[in-house]
N, CA, C and O atoms as CSV, one atom per row, in Angstrom:
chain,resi,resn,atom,element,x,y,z
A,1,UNK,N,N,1.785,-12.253,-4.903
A,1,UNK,CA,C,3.096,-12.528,-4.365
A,1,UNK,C,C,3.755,-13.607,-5.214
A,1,UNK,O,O,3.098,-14.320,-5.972
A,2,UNK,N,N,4.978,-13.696,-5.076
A,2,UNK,CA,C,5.959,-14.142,-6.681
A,2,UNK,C,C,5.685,-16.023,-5.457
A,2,UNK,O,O,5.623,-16.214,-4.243
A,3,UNK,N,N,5.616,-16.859,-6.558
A,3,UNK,CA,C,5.533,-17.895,-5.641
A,3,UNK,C,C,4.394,-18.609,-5.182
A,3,UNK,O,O,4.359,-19.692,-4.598
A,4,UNK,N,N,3.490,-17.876,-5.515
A,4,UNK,CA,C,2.067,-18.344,-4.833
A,4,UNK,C,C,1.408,-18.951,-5.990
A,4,UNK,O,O,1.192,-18.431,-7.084
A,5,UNK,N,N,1.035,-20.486,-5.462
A,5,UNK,CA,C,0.402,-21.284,-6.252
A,5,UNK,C,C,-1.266,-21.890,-5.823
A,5,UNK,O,O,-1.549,-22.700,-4.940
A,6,UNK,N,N,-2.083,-21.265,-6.668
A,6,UNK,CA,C,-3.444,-21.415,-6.143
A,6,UNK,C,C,-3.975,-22.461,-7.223
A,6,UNK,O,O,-3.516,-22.621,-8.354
A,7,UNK,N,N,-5.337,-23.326,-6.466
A,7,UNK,CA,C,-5.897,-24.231,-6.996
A,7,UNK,C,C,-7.555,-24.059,-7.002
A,7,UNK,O,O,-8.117,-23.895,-5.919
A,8,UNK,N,N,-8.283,-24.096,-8.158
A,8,UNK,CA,C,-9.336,-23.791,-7.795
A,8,UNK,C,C,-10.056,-24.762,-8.267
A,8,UNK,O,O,-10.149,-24.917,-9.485
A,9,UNK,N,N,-10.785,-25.707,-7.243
A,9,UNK,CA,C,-11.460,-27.080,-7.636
A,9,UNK,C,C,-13.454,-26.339,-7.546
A,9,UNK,O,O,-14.040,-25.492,-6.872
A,10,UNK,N,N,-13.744,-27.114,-8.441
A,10,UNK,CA,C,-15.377,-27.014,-8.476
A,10,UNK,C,C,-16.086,-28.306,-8.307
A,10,UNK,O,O,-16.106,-29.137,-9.216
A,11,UNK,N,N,-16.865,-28.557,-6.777
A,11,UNK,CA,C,-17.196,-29.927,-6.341
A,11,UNK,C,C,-18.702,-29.679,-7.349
A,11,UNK,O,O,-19.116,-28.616,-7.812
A,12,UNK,N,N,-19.202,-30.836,-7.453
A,12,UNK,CA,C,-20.093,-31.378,-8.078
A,12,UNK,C,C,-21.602,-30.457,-7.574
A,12,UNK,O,O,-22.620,-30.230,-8.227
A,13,UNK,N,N,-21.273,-30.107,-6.301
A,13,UNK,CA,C,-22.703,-29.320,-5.955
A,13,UNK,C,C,-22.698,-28.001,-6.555
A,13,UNK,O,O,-23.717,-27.330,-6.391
A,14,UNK,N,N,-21.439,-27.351,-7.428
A,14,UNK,CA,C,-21.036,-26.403,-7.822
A,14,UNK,C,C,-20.031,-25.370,-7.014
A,14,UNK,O,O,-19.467,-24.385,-7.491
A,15,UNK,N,N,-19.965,-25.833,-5.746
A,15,UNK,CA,C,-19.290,-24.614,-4.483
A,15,UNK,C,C,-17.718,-25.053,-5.062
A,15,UNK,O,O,-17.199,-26.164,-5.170
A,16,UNK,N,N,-17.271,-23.863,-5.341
A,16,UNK,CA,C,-16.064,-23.339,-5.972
A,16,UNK,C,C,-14.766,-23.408,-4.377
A,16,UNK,O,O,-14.886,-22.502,-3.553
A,17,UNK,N,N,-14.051,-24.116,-4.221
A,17,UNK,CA,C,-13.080,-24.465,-3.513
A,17,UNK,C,C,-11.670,-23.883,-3.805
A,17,UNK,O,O,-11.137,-24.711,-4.544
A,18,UNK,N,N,-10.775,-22.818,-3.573
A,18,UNK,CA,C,-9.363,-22.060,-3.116
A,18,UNK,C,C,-8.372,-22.870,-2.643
A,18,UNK,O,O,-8.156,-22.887,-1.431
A,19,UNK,N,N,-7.852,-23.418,-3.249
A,19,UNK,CA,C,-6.582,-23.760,-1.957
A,19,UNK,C,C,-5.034,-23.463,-2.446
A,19,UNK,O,O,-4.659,-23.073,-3.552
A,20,UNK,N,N,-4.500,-23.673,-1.642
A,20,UNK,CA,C,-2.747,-22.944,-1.667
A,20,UNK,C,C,-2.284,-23.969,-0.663
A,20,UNK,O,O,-2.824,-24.192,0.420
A,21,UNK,N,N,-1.077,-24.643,-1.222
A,21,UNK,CA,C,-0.313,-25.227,-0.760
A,21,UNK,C,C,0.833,-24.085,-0.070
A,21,UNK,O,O,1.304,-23.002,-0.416
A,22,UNK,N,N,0.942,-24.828,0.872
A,22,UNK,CA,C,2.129,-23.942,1.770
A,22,UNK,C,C,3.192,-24.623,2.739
A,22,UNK,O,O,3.031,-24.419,3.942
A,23,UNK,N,N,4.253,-25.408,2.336
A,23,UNK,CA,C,5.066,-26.426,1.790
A,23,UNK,C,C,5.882,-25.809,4.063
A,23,UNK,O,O,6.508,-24.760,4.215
A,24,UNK,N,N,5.721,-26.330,4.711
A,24,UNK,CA,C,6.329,-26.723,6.112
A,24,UNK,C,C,5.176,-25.903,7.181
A,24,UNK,O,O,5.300,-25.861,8.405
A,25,UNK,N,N,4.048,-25.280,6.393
A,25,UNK,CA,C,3.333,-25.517,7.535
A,25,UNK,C,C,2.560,-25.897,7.997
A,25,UNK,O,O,1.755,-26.056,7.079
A,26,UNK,N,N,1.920,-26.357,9.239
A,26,UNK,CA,C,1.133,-27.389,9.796
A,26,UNK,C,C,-0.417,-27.095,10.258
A,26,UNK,O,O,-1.220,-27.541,11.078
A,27,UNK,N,N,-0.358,-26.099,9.265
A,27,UNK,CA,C,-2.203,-25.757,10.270
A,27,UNK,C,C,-3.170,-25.314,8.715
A,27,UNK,O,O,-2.817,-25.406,7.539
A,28,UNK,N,N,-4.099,-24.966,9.139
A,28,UNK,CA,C,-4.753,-24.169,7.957
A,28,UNK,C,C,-6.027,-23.273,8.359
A,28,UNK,O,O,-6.661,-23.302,9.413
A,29,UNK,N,N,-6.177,-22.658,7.491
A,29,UNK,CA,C,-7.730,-21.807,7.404
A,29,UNK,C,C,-8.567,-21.517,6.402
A,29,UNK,O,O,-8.444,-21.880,5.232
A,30,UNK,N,N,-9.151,-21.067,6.718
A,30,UNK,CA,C,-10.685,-21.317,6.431
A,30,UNK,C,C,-11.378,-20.422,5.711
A,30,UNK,O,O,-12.397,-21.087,5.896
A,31,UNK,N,N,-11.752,-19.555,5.082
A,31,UNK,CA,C,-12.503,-18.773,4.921
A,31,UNK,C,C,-13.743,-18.728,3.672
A,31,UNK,O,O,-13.495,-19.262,2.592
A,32,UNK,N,N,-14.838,-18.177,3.867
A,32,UNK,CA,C,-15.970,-18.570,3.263
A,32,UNK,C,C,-16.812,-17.523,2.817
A,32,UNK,O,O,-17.579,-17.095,3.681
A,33,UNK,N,N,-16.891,-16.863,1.417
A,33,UNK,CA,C,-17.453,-16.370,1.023
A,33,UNK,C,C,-18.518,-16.939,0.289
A,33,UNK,O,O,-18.220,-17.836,-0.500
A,34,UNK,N,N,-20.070,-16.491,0.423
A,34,UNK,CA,C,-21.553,-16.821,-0.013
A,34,UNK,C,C,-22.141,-15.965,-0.617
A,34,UNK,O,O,-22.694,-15.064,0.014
A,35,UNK,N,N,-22.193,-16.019,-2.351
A,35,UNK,CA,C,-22.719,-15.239,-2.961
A,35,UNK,C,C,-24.318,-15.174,-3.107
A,35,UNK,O,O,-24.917,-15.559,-4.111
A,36,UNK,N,N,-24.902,-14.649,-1.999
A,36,UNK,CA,C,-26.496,-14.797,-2.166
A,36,UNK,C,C,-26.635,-13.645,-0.355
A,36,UNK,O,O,-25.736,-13.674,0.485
A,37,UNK,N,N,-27.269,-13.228,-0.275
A,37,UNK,CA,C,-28.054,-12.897,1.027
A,37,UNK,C,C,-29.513,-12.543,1.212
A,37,UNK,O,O,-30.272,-13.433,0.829
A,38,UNK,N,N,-30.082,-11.479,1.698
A,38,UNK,CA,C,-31.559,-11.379,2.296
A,38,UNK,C,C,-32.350,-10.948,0.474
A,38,UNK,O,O,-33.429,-11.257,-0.031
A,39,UNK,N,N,-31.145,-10.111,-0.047
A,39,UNK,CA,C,-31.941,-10.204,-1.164
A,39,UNK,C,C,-32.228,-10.806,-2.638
A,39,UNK,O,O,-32.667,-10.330,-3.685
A,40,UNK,N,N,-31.732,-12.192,-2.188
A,40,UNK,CA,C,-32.581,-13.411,-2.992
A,40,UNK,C,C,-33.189,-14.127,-2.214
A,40,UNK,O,O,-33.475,-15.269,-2.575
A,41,UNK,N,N,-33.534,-13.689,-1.013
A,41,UNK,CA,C,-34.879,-14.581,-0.522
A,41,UNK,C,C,-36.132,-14.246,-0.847
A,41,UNK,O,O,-36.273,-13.066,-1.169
A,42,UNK,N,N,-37.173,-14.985,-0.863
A,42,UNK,CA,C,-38.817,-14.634,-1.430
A,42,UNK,C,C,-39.336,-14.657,0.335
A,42,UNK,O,O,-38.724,-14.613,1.402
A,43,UNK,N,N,-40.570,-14.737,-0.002
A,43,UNK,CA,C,-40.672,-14.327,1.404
A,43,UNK,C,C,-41.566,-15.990,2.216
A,43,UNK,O,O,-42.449,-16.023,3.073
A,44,UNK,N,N,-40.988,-16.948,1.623
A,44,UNK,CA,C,-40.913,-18.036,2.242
A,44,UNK,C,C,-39.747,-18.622,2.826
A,44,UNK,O,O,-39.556,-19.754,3.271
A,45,UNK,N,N,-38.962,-17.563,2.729
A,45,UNK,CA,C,-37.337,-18.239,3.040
A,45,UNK,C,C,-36.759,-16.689,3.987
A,45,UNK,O,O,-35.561,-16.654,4.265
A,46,UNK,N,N,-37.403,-15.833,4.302
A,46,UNK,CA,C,-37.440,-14.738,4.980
A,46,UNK,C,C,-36.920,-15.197,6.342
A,46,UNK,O,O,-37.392,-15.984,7.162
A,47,UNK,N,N,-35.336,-14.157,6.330
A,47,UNK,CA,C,-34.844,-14.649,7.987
A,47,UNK,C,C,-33.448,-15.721,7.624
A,47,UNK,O,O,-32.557,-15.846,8.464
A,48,UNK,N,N,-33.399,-16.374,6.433
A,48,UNK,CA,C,-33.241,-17.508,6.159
A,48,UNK,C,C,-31.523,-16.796,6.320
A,48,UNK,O,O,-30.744,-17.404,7.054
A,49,UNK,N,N,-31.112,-15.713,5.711
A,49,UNK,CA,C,-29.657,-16.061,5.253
A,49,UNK,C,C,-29.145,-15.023,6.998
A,49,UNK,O,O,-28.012,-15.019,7.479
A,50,UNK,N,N,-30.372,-14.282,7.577
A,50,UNK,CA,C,-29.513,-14.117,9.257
A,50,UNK,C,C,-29.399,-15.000,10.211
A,50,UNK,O,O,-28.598,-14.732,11.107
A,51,UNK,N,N,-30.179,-16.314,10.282
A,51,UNK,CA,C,-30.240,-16.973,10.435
A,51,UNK,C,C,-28.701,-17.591,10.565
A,51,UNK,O,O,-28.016,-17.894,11.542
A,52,UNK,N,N,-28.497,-17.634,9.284
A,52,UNK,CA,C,-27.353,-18.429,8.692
A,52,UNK,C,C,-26.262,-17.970,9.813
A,52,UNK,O,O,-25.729,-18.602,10.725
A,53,UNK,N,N,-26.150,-16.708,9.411
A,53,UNK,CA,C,-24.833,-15.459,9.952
A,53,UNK,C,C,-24.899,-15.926,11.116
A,53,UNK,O,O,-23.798,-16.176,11.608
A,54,UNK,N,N,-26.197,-16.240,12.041
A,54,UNK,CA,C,-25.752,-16.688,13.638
A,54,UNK,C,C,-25.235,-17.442,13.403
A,54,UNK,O,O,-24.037,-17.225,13.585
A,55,UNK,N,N,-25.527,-18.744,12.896
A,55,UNK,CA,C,-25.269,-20.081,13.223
A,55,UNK,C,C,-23.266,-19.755,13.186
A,55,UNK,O,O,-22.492,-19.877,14.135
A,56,UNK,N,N,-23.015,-19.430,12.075
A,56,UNK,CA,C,-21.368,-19.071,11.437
A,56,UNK,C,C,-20.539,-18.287,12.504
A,56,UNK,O,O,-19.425,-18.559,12.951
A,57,UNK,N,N,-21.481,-17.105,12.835
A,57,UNK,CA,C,-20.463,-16.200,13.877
A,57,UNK,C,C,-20.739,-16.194,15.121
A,57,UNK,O,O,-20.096,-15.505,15.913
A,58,UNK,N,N,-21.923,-17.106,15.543
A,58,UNK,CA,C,-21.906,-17.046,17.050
A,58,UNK,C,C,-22.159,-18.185,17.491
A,58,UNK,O,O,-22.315,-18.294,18.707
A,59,UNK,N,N,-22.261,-19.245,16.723
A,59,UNK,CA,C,-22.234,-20.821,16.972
A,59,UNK,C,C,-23.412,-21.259,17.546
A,59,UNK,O,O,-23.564,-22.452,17.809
């Protein structure tokens, strides 16, 4: 979209940060994509990334 100004910061732990300024409004969101799931776990970390998914979508 003509207008849209994106920023893409990289914090020190490496997690890659999106943001867009959006000039009179007052709220924001959120969203979170995680490049890894069940199959880069070994099987000491088994469970580890559904685990995760509860904690995120069902609190």
């Amino acid at each position: 979209m003509p207008g849209m100004h994106y920023r893409l910061t990289t914090l020190p732990t490496g997690l890659r940060v999106i943001t867009e300024e959006m000039p009179g409004v007052r709220s924001v969101a959120v969203g979170c994509w995680i490049d890894t799931g069940t199959r880069d776990e070994n099987a000491n970390e088994a469970g580890a990334s559904h685990f995760l998914e509860h904690l995120l979508f069902k609190g």
